[in-house]
C-alpha positions in Angstrom: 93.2 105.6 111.2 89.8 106.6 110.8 88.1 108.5 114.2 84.5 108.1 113.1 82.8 106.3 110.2 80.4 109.1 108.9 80.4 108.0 105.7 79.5 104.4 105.8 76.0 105.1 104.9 73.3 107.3 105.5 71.1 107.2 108.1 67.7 105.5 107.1 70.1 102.6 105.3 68.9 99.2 106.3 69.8 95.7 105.7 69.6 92.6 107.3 72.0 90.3 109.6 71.6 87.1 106.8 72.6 90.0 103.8 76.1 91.0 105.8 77.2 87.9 107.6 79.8 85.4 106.2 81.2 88.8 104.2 84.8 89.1 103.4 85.9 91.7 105.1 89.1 94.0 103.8 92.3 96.1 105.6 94.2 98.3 103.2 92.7 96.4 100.3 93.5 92.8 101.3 91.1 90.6 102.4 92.3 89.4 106.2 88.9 87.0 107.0 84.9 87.3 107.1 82.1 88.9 109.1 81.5 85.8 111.5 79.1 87.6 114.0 78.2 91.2 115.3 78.0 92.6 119.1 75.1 94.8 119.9 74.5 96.5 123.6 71.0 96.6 124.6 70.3 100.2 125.4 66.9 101.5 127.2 65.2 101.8 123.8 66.9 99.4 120.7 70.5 97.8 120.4 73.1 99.5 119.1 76.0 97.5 117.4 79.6 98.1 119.2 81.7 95.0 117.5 81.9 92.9 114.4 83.7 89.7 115.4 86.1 88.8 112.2 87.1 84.9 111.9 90.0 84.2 110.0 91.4 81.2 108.2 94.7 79.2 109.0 93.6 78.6 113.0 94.2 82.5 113.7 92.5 84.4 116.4 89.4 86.3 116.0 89.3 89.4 115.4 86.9 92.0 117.3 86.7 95.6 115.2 84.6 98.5 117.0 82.0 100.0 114.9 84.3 103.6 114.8 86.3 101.6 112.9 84.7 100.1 109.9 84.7 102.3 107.1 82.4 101.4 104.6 80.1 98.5 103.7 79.6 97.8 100.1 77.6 95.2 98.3 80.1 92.3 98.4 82.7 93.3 100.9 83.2 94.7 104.4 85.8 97.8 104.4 87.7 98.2 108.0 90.6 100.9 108.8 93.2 99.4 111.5 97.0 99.7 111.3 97.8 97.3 113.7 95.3 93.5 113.1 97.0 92.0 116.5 95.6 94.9 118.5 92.3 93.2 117.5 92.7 89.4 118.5 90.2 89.0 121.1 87.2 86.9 122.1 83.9 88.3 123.0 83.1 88.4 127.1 80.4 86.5 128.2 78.1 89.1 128.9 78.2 90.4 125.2 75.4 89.8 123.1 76.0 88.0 119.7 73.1 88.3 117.3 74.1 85.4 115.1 74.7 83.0 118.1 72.4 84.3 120.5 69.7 85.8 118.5 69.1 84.1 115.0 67.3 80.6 115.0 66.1 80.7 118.4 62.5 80.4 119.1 60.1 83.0 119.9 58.3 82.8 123.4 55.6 84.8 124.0 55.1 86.2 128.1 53.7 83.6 128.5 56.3 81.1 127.5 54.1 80.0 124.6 56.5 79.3 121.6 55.6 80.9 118.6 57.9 81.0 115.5 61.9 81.0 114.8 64.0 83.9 114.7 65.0 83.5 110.8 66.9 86.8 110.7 67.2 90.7 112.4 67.2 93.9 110.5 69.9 96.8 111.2 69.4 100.4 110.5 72.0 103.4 110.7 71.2 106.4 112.1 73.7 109.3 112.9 76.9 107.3 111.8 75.3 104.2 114.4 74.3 101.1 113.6 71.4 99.5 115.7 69.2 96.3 115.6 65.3 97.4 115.2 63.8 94.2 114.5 63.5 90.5 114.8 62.2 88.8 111.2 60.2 85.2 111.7 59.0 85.8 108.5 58.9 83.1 105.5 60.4 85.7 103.6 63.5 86.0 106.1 63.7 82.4 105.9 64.4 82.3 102.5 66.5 84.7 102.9 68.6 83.3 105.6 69.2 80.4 103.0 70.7 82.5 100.6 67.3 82.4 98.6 66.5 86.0 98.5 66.0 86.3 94.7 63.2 83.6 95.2 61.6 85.5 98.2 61.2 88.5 96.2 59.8 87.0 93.4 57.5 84.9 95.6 56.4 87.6 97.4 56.6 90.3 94.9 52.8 90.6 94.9 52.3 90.1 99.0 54.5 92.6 100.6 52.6 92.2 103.5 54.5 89.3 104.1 57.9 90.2 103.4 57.5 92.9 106.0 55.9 91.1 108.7 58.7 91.4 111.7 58.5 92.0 114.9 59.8 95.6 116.9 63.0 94.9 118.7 60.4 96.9 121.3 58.3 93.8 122.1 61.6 92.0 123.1 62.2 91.5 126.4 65.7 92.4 127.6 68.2 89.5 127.5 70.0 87.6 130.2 73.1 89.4 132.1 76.6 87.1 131.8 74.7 85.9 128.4 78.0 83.6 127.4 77.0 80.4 124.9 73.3 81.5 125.2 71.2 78.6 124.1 67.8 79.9 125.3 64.9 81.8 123.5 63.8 85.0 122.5 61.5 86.0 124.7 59.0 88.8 123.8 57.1 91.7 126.1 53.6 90.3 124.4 50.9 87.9 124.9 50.2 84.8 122.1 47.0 86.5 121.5 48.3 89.6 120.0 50.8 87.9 117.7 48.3 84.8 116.5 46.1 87.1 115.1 47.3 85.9 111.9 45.4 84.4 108.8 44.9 80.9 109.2 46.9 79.7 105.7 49.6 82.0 107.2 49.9 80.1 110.2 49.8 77.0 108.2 52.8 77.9 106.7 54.6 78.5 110.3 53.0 75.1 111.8 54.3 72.8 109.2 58.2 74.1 109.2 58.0 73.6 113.3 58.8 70.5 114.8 56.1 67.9 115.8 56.2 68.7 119.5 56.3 72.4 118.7 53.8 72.4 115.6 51.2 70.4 118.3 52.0 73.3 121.3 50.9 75.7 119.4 48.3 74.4 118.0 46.7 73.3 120.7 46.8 76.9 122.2 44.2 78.1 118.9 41.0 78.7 120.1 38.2 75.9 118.5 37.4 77.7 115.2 41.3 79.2 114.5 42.3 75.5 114.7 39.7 74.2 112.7 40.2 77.3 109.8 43.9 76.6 110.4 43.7 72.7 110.1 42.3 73.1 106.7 44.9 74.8 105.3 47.5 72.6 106.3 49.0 69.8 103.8 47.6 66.2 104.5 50.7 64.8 105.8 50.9 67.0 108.9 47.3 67.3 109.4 46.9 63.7 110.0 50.1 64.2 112.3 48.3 66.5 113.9 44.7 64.7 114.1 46.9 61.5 115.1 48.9 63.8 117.9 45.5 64.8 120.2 43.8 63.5 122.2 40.5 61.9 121.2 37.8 64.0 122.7 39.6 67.4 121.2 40.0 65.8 117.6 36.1 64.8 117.7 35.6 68.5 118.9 37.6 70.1 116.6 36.1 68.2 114.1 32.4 68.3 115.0 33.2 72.2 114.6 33.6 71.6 110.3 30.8 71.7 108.1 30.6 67.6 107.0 32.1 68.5 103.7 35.2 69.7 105.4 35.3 67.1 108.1 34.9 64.1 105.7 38.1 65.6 103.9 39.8 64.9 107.2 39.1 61.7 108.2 39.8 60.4 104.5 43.1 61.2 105.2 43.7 59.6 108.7 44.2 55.7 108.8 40.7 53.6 108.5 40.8 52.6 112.2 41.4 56.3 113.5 38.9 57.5 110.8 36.2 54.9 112.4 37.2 55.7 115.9 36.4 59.6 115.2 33.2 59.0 113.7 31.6 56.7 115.9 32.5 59.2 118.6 30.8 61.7 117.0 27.8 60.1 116.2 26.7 59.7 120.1 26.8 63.6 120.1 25.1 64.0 116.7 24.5 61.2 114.7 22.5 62.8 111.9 26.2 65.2 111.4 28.0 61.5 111.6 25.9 60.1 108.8 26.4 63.1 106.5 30.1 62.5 106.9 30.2 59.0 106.2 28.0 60.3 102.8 30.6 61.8 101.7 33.3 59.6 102.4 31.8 56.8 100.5 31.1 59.1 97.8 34.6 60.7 97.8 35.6 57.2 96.6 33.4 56.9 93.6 35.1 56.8 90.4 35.1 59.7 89.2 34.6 58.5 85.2 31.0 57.8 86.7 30.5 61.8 86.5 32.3 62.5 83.3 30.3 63.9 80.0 31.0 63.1 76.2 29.4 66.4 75.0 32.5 68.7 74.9 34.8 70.1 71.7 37.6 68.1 70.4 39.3 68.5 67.7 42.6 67.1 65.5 46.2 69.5 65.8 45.5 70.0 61.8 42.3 71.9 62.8 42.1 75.6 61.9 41.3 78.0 64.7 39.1 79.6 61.6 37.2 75.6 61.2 37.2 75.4 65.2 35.2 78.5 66.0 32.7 77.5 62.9 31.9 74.4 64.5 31.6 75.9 68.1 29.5 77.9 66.8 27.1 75.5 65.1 27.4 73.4 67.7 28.3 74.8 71.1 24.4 74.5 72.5 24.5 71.0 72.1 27.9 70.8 74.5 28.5 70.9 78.3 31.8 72.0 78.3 32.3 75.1 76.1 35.1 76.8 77.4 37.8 74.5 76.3 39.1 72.8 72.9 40.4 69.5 73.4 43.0 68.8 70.8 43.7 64.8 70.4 45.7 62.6 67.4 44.5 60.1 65.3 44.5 57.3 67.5 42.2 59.7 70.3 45.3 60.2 72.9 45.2 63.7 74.3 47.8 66.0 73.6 46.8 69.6 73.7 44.0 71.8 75.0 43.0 75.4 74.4 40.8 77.4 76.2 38.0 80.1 74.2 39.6 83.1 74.6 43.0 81.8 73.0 40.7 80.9 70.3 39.3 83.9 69.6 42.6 85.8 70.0 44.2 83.7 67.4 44.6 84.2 63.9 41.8 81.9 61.8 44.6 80.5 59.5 46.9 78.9 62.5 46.3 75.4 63.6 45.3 74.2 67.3 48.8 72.9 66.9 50.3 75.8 67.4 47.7 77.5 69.8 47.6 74.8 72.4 48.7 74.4 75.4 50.5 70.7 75.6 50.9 70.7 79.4 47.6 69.2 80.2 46.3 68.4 83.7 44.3 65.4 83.6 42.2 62.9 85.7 42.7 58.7 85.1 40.1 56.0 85.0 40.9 55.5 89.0 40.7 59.1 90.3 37.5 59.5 92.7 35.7 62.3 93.2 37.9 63.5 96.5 40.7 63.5 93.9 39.1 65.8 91.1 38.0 68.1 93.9 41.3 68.3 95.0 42.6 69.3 91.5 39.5 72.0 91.0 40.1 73.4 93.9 44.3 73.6 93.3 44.2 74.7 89.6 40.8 76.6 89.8 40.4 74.9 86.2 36.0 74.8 84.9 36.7 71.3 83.4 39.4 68.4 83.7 39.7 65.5 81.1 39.6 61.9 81.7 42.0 59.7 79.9 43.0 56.1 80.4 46.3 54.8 81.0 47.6 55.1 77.1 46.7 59.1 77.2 43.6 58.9 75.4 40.8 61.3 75.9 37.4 59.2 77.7 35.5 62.2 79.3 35.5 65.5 80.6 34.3 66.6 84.0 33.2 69.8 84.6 33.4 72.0 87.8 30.3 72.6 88.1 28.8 69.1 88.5 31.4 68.5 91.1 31.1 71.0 93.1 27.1 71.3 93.1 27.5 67.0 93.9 29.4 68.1 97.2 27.2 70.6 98.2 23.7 68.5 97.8 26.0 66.3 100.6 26.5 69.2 103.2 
């Protein structure tokens, strides 16, 4: 039997609770059950780990292996040296700490008892042959994680590590409950709501619309009058008219008075008419020249958007040459209002490619659009309004979109710039 596992890892090796639960776990190279939780003690600074609880199959008893005794932790398996297993059938003591039952998926509190995010997952570090807990994850990236999705957190996050580091010291967390047993209760942190809210507003989007409705609206309504508003934009429709829907009057009409009209017109148009009404009326007794501006742009956000569309832009058959395409931008480009993209359509005018310049120019002159185009098209119909194209614009960051009709075929072209400099005479 081993008397110390120094060669489990080294210190400075770190992984997380989601990574290492639910492994198998091995004794003299058999597999006797899986890692079902792990026992930490909170000492003055961090937790150290004493026990991993091992559940096994066919209704036999837990098993609970002190640290000393697990020798090695690979990628896919759990490694423990004990001669005797029955020596080890025992059931934690209530005033053990579990981090899978008492830690993971419980909300964060600030001081203040202000909730705050979700536990998703808690990262362990070794140090001098011990294993202890340094932080608690409420990360999007430990979320994924803690679904078994890690590949597509790191590829999601590959370029905003930011993100995929953003956890919380086990420091800021306040001690836990003595006698802890079936814990049900929260993680409760040594900081105020201030200090951890100091988050980009599409960040805390993100958080908002994974919480539940009572939660989402508790901590929302803790933001301070331009957070919420910053923050309310970034949120999908669906919840933001939850959340519009969810408060009381007065603070939606503030909240709202607080957008440019632009940005509070985008609002209402997704509440129900009544509400919508309701809202404005309200804020017209404080301001009604801000009131009429609004209602501008809500009766303009339903224009059909074919009313701003232009004829003057390249299109082409798939036979076309890149070599015959470029000739005729050339000779004719000054005359067009969309110039950055080749619109590539059959014979009876239904759209099925585009191209933009630069692929042009970067293709050889004999190949045909054909082969150059891009055939997944993003596209406007004759319905769309002009709230919908801005909402593509600003999605896709595209300079033009194309109008077709309902049998694909090519009617117009919009571009950004017309759009966007309509909105902004209206602000």
């Amino acid at each position: 039997m081993a008397e110390n596992n120094s060669n489990i890892a080294p210190s400075g090796y770190s992984f997380f609770g989601s990574e290492i639960i639910g492994r198998k776990v091995v004794s003299k190279g058999k597999q006797i059950g899986k890692l079902e939780d792990i026992i930490i003690f909170e000492t003055e600074t961090i937790p150290e780990v004493t026990f991993f609880i091992i559940g096994r199959p066919f209704g036999y008893q837990s098993l609970l292996i002190p640290w000393k005794q697990i020798a090695e932790i690979t990628n896919d398996e759990i490694i423990i040296d004990i001669e005797n297993v029955e020596k080890y059938e025992k059931e934690p003591i209530p005033s053990q700490v579990l981090l899978k039952d008492h830690i993971m998926d419980k909300k964060v509190l600030d001081m203040d008892d202000n909730e705050l995010e979700v536990v998703y997952d808690v990262k362990l570090v070794m140090s001098n042959n011990k294993l202890y807990v340094t932080e608690v994850d409420s990360s999007k990236y430990g979320f994924l994680r803690r679904l078994g999705l890690k590949w597509l957190a790191n590829f999601i996050y590959s370029l905003a590590s930011k993100i995929k580091t953003d956890t919380i010291p086990w420091t800021y967390v306040q001690p836990l409950p003595e006698n802890i047993g079936s814990f049900k209760g929260n993680v409760k942190l040594k900081v105020l709501k201030e200090k951890l809210l100091d988050i980009h507003p599409a960040d805390l989007a993100d958080i908002l619309e994974e919480l539940a409705p009572d939660q989402r609206l508790a901590i929302f309504s803790e933001l301070d009058m331009e957070h919420a508003s910053d923050t309310l934009e970034e949120i999908e429709p669906r919840v933001q008219r939850d959340l519009i829907s969810s408060l009381e009057k007065e603070k939606a009409v503030e909240l709202i008075s607080d957008m440019t009209p632009g940005q509070a017109a985008d609002i209402l148009a997704i509440l129900p008419a009544s509400e919508s009404e309701e809202i404005l009326d309200l804020i017209a007794k404080d301001d009604k020249e801000s009131a009429q501006k609004i209602e501008f742009i809500l009766e303009k956000q339903d224009e059909k958007i074919l009313n701003f569309a232009t004829s003057h832009f390249f299109k082409f058959s798939p036979e076309t040459t890149v070599k015959e395409a470029l000739e005729e931008f050339h000779n004719s480009a000054k005359d067009k209002d969309v110039i950055m993209y080749i619109y590539v359509a059959d014979k009876e005018d239904k759209l099925i490619g585009i191209s933009d310049l630069k692929e042009l120019l970067q293709a050889e002159p004999e190949d045909t659009l054909e082969k150059i185009m891009t055939t997944h098209v993003i596209s406007l119909t004759t319905e769309s309004t002009l709230m919908d194209a801005s909402k593509l614009f600003t999605r896709y960051l595209f300079r033009a979109i194309p109008i077709v009709d309902e049998e694909e075929k090519i009617l117009g072209v919009v571009p950004y710039r017309d759009i966007m400099n309509l909105k902004h005479r209206f602000i």
